[in-house]
TORTORFI-209729 format. One record per residue (C-alpha): residue number from 0; residue in one letter; x, y, z. Coordinates in Angstrom, 1 decimal, always signed. Layout:
! TORTORFI-209729
    nr   rest       c1       c2       c3
   NUM      A        X        Y        Z
...
//
This chain:
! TORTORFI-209729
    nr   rest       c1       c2       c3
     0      X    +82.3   +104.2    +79.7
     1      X    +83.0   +100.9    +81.8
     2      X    +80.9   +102.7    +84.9
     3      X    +77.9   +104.0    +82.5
     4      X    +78.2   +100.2    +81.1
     5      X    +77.9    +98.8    +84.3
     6      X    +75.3   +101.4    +86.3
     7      X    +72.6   +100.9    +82.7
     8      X    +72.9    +96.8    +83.2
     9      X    +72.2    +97.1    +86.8
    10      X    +69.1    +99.4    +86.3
    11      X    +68.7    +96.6    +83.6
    12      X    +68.2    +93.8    +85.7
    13      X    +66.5    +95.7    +88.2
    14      X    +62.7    +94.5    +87.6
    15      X    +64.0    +90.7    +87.4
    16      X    +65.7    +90.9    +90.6
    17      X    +62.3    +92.2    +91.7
    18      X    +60.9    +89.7    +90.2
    19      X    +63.1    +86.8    +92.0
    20      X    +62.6    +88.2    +95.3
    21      X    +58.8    +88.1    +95.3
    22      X    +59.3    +84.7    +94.2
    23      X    +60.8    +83.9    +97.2
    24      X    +59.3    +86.0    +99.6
    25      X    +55.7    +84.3    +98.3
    26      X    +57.5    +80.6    +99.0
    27      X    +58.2    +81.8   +102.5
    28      X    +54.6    +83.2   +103.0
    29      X    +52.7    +80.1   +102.2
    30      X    +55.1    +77.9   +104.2
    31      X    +52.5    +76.4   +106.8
    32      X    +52.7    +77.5   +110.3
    33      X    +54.5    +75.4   +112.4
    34      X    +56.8    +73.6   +109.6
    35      X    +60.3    +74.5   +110.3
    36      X    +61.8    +77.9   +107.7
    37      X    +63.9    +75.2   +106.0
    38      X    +61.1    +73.2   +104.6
    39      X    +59.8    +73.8   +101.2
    40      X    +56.9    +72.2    +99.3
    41      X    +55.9    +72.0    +95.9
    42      X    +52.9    +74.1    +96.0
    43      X    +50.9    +76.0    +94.2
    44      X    +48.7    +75.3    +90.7
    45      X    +49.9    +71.7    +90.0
    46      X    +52.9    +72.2    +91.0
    47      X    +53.7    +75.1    +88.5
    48      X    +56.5    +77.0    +91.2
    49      X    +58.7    +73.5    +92.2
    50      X    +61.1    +74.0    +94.8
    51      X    +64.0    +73.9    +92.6
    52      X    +62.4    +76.7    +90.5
    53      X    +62.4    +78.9    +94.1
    54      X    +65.7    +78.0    +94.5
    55      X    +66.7    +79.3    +91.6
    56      X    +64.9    +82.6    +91.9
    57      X    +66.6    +82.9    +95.5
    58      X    +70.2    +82.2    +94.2
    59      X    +69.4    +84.7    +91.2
    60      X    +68.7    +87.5    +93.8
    61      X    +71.5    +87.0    +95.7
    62      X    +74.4    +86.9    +92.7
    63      X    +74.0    +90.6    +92.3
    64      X    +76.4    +93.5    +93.5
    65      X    +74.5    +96.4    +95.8
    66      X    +76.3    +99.7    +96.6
    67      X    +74.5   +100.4   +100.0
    68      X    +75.7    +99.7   +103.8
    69      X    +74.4    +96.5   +105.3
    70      X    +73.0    +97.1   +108.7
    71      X    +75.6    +96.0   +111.6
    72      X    +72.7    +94.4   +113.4
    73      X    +74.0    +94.5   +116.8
    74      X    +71.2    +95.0   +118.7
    75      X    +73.0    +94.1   +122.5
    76      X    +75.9    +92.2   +124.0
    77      X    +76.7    +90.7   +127.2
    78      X    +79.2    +93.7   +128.9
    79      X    +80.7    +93.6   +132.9
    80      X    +77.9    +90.5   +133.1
    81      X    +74.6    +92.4   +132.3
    82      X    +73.0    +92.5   +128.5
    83      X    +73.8    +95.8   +127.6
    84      X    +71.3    +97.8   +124.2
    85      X    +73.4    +99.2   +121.6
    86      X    +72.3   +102.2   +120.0
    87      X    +74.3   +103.7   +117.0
    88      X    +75.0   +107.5   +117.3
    89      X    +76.9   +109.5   +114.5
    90      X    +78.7   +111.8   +116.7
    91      X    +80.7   +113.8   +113.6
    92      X    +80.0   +113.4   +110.0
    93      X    +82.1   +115.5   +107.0
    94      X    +80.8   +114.1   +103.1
    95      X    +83.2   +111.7   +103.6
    96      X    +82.7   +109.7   +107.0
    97      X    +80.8   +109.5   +109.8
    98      X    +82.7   +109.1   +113.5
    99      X    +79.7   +105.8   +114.6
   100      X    +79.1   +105.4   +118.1
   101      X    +77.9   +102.3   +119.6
   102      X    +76.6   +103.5   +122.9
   103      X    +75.8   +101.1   +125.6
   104      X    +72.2   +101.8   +127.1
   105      X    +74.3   +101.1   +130.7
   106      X    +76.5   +103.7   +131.9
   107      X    +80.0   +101.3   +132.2
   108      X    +83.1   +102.6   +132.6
   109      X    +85.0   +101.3   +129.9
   110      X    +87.8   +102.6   +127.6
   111      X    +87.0   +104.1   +124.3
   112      X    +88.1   +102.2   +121.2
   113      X    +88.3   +104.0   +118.0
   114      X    +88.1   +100.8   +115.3
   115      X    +89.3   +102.4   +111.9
   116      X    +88.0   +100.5   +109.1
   117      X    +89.8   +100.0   +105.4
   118      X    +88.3   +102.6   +102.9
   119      X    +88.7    +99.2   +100.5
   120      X    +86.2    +98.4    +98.2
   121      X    +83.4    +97.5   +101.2
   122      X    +81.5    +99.0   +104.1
   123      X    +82.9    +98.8   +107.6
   124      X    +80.0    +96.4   +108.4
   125      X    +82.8    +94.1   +107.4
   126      X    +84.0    +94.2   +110.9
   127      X    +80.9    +93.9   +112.8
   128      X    +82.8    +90.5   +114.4
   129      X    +85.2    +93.1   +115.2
   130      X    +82.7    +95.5   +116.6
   131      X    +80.9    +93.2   +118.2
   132      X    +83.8    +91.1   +120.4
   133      X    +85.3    +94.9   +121.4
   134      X    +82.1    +95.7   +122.7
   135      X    +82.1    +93.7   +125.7
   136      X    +84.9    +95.6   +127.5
   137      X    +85.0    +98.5   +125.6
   138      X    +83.4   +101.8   +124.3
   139      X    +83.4   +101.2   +120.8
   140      X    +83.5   +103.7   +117.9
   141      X    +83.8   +103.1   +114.1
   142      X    +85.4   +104.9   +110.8
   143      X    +81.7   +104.5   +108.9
   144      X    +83.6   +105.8   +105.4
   145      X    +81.1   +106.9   +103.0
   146      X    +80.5   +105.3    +98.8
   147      X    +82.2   +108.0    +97.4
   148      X    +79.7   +107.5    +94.3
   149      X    +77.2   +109.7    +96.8
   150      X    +79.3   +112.1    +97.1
   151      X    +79.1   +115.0    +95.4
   152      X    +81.7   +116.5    +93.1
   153      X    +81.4   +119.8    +95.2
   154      X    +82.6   +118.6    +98.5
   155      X    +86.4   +118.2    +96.2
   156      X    +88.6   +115.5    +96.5
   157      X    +89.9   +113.1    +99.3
   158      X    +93.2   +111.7    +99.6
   159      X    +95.5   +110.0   +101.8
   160      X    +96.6   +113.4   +104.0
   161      X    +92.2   +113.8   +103.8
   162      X    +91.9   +110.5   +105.4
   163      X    +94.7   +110.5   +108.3
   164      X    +93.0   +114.3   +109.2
   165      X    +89.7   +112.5   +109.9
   166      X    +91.3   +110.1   +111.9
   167      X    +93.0   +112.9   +113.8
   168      X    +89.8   +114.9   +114.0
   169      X    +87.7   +112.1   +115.0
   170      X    +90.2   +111.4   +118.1
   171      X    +90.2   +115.2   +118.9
   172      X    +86.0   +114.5   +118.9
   173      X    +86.4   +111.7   +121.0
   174      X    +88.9   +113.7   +123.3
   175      X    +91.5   +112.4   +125.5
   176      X    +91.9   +108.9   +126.9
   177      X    +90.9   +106.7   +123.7
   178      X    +92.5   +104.3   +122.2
   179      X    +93.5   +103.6   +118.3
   180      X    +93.1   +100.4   +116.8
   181      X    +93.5    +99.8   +113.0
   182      X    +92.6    +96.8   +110.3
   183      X    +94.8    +96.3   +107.4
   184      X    +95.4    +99.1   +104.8
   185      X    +94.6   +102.2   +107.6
   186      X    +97.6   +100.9   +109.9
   187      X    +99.9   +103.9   +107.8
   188      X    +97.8   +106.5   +108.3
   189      X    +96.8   +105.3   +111.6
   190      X   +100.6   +105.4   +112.5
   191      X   +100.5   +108.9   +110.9
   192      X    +98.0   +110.1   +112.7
   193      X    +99.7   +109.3   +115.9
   194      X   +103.2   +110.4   +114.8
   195      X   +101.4   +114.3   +113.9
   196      X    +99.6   +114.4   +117.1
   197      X   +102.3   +113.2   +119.2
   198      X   +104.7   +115.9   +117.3
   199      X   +102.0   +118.4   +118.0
   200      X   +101.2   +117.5   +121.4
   201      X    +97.5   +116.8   +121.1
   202      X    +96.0   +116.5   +124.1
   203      X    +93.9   +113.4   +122.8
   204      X    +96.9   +111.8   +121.1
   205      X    +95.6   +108.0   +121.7
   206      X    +96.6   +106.0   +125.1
   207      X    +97.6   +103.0   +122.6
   208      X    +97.7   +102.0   +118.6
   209      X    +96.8    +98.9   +117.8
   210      X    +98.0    +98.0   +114.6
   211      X    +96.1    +94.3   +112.9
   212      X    +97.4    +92.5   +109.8
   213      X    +98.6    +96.3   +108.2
   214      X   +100.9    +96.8   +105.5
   215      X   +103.4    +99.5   +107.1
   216      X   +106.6    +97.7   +105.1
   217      X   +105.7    +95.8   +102.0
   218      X   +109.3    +95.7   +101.1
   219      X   +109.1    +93.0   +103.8
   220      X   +108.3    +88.9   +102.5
   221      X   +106.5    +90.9    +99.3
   222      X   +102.8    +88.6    +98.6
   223      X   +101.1    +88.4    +95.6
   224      X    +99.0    +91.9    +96.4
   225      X   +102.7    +93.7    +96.6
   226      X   +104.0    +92.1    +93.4
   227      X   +101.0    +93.2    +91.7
   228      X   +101.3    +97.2    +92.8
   229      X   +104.7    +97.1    +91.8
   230      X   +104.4    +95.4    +88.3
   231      X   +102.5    +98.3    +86.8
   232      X   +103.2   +101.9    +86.9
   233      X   +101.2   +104.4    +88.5
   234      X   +100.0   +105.7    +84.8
   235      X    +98.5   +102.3    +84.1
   236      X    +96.6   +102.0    +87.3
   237      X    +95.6   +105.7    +86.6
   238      X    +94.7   +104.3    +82.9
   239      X    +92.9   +101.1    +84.0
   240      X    +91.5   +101.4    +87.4
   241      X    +89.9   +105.1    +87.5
   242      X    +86.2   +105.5    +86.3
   243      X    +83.8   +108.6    +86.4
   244      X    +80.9   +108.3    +88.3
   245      X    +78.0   +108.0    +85.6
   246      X    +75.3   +111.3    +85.7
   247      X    +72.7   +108.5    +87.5
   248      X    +74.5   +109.0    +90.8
   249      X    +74.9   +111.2    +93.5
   250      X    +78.6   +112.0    +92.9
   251      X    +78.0   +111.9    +89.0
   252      X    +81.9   +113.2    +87.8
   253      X    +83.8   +112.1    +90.1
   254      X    +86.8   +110.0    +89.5
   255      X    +87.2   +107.1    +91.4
   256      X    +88.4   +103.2    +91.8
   257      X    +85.2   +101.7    +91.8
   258      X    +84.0    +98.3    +94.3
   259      X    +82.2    +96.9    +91.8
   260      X    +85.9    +96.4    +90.1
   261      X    +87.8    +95.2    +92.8
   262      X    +85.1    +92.7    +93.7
   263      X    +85.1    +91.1    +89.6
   264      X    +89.0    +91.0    +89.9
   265      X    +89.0    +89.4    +93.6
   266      X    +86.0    +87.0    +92.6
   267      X    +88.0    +85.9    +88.9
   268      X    +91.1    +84.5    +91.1
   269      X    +88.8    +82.3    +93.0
   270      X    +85.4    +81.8    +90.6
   271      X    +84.8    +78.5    +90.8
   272      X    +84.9    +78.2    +94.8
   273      X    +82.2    +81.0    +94.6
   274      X    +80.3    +79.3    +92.4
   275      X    +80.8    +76.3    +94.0
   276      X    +79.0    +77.9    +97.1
   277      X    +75.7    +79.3    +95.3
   278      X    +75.2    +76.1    +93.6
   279      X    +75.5    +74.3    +97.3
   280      X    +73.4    +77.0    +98.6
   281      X    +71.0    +76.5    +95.9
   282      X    +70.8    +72.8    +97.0
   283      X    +70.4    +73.2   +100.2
   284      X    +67.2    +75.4   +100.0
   285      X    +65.9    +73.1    +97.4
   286      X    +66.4    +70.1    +99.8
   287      X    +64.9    +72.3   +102.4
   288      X    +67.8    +72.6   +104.5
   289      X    +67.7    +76.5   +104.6
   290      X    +69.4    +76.8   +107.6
   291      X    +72.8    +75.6   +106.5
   292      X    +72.0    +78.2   +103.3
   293      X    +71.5    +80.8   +105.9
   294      X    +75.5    +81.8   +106.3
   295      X    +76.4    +81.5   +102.4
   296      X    +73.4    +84.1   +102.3
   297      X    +75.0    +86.3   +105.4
   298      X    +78.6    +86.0   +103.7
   299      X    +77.5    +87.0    +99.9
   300      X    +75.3    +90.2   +101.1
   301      X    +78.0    +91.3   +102.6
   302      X    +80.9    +90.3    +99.9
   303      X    +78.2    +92.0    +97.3
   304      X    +77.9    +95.1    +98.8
   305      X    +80.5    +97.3    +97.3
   306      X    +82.1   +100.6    +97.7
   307      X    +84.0   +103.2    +96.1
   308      X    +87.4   +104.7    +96.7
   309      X    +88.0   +108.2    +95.5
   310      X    +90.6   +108.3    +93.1
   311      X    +93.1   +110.7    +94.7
   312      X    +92.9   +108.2    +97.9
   313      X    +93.3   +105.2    +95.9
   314      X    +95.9   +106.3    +93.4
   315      X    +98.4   +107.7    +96.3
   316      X    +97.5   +104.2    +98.5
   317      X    +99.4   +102.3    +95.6
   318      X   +101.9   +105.1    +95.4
   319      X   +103.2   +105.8    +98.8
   320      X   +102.1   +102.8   +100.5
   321      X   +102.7    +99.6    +98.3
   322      X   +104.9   +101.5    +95.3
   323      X   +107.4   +103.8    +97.0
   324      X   +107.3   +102.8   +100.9
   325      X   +107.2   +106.5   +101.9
   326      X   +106.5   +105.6   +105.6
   327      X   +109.1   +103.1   +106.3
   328      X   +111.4   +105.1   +104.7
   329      X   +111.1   +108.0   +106.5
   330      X   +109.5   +110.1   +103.8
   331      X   +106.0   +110.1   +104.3
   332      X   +104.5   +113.4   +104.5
   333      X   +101.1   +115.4   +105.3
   334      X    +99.9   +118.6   +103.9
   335      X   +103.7   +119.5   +103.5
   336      X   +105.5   +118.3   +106.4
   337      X   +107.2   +115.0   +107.5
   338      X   +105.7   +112.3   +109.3
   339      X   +107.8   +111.2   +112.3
   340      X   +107.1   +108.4   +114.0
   341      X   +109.8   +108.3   +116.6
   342      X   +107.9   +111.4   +118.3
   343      X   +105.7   +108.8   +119.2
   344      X   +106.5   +108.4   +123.4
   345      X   +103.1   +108.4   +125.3
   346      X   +101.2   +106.1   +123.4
   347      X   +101.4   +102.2   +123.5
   348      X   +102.2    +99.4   +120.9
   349      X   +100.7    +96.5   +119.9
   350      X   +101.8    +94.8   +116.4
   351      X    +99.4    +92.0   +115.0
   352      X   +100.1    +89.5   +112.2
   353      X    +98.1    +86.4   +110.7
   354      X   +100.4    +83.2   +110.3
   355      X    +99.2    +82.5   +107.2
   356      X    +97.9    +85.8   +105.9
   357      X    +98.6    +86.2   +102.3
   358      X    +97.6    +90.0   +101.9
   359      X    +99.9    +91.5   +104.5
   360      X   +102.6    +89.0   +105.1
   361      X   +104.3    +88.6   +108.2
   362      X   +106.9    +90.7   +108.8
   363      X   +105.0    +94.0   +107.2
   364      X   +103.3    +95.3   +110.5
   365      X   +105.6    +94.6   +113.5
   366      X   +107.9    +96.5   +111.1
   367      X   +106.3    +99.6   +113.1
   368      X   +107.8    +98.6   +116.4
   369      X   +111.1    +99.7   +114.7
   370      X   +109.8   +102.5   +113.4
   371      X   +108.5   +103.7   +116.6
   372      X   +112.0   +103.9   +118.4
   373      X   +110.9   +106.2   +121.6
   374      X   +108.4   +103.9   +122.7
   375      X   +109.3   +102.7   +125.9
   376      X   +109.8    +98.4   +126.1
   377      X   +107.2    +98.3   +128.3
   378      X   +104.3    +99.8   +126.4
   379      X   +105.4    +97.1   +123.4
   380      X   +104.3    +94.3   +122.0
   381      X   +103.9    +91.8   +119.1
   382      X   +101.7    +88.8   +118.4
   383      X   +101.5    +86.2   +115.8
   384      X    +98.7    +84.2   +115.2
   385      X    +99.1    +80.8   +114.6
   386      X    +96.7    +78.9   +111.8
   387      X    +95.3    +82.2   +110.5
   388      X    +94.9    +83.8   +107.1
   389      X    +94.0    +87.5   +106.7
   390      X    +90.5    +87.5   +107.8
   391      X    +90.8    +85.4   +110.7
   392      X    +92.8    +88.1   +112.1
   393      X    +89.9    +90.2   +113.1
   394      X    +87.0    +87.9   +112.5
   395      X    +86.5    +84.1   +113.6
   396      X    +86.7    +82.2   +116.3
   397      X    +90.9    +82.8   +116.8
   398      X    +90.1    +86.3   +116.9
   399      X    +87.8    +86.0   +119.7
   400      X    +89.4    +83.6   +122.2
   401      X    +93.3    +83.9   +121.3
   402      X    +93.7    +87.4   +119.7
   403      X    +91.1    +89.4   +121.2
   404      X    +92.3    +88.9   +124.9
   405      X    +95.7    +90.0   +124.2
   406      X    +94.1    +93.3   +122.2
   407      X    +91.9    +94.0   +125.4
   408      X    +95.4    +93.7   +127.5
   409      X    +96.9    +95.8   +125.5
   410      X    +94.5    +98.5   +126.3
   411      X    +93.2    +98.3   +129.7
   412      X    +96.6    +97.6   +131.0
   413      X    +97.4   +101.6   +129.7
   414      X    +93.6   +102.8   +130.1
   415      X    +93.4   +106.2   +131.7
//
């Protein structure tokens, strides 16, 4: 019911969001040519559309929640010196994911990256800082996991073991010679996926894993995210968390943890500072300072744009990963057999954690390095950053000048 709820008020305040935006996009037509985009004037009959009143209708159309992937926008980047295009290319695609390439218009010789993105509540345009400082040394390709409200019920369900055979099946695509490199909650099945290939001997078993700000140990200086999974039991997050997809939808009857859910309980703990931003945004176009408004707009249509989890994925995340600790404790398995990661021998390590990150503490990632035992010392490593939180991790201006040059050691120094 809480889905059906939500999907009829969003169909609901579909012709007012309409509505707002023509308001807006009239107040930017009749700006004179010339006058800089962050000037408004009172205009029109008398005065009868103030800038305020535009304001208001911009700020209205941007406090909604969408359910389709933002572009990434990268259009080039600066690679070996020379501005390089970038043209997307979905090299695989199963209901689930796509395998996105972002393919140089220059032929460079550069090593492949496979980025794998959270399946967590958004789009992996999330890391298109990410995507974006990788490219200029690398061959960059992208988990691009699906809404699982367009997925159709007939395509069956996708869990944990569904999610660490794309990873495995994407590297297999990609063949051998590429590189892993994981954000947050994929570092397990990342680690997975490397552990099954290295057991089987895959022939494109990744040259080195890069692990970023994952939980692989949450039994290790628990946060506030760990207590949480741990305070319930899995009925209740069964109970309280899983929603049908409503008949309106592509994958109408399908059970799964919706975005639009994860986004109201992340935006409750910290409502006023998000409200506190639209009201300055709202000020600042008003004022005519639309510029500054520009990266509160940037950062909300991505935070808005929300994604669902499939249930079975979702439910055995908590359960194995933040209620149970199957992989630290050696009893993690896939479609029936144990996960080893001290078959892991050909492929490199590199561990990294955020100072101050307060979703994946330090401690919980480099706990791989111990789990990864035949890894030879000199195809190790671990770094902390200083000053950082979660995000800043992979995104910021730390990422690019202190993390991301240790990253591209990491790789090139093992690139085939």
């Amino acid at each position: 019911m809480l889905y059906a709820t939500f999907d009829s008020h969003q169909r609901l305040m579909a012709p007012f969001h309409v509505m707002a935006q023509s308001i807006s996009d009239w107040a930017q037509h009749v700006l004179p040519p010339g006058e800089p985009t962050a000037t408004w004037r009172d205009l029109a009959a008398g005065g009868m559309l103030t800038r305020s009143a535009m304001a208001a209708s911009e700020v209205f159309n941007r406090w909604r929640i969408t359910h389709a992937r933002p572009a990434f926008n990268i259009e080039s980047v600066e690679s070996n010196g020379v501005t390089c295009g970038i043209i997307e290319e979905a090299v695989m695609s199963t209901p689930f994911g796509t395998l996105l390439h972002f393919r140089k218009d220059r032929d460079l010789e550069q090593p492949p990256v496979l980025l794998v993105a959270p399946m967590s509540g958004h789009f992996a345009t999330l890391l298109r800082d990410t995507v974006r400082t990788l490219l200029q040394d690398h061959d960059v390709f992208i988990t691009d996991w699906h809404n699982a409200r367009d997925v159709p019920l007939r395509h069956g369900v996708f869990g944990l073991d569904d999610y660490t055979d794309h990873l495995i099946r994407f590297l297999d695509k990609m063949g051998p010679g590429a590189h892993l490199m994981a954000i947050c909650q994929p570092c397990v099945a990342s680690l997975a996926a490397t552990a099954l290939m290295a057991q089987d001997n895959h022939p494109a078993q990744p040259r080195s894993l890069t692990l970023m700000a994952g939980p692989i140990d949450c039994r290790v200086n628990p946060t506030s995210v760990n207590d949480l999974a741990v305070s319930k039991p899995m009925s209740w997050f069964e109970k309280n968390m899983i929603h049908t997809v409503p008949w309106t939808q592509r994958g109408a009857g399908r059970k799964v943890y919706p975005g639009f859910v994860q986004l109201t309980a992340f935006m409750s703990m910290n409502m006023e500072r998000h409200l506190g931003a639209f009201q300055s945004m709202r000020d600042q176009i008003a004022n005519g300072e639309g510029d500054k408004a520009a990266h509160v707009k940037a950062f909300y249509e991505e935070y808005f744009a929300v994604a669902d989890l499939p249930a079975e994925f979702y439910l055995e995340t908590v359960g194995k990963v933040f209620q149970t600790y199957d992989l630290p404790r050696g009893e993690l398995s896939f479609r029936g057999g144990l996960v080893e990661p001290r078959a892991i021998r050909k492929t490199a390590l590199f561990t990294v954690e955020g100072e101050r990150d307060d979703i994946c503490s330090v401690g919980q990632t480099v706990a791989a390095q111990d789990l990864c035992p035949s890894v030879r010392p000199y195809l190790r490593n671990h770094h902390v950053q200083t000053g950082v939180g979660h995000y800043g991790v992979f995104s910021g201006r730390r990422w690019q000048n202190e993390i991301y040059p240790r990253v591209r050691e990491a790789i090139h120094q093992v690139a085939a």
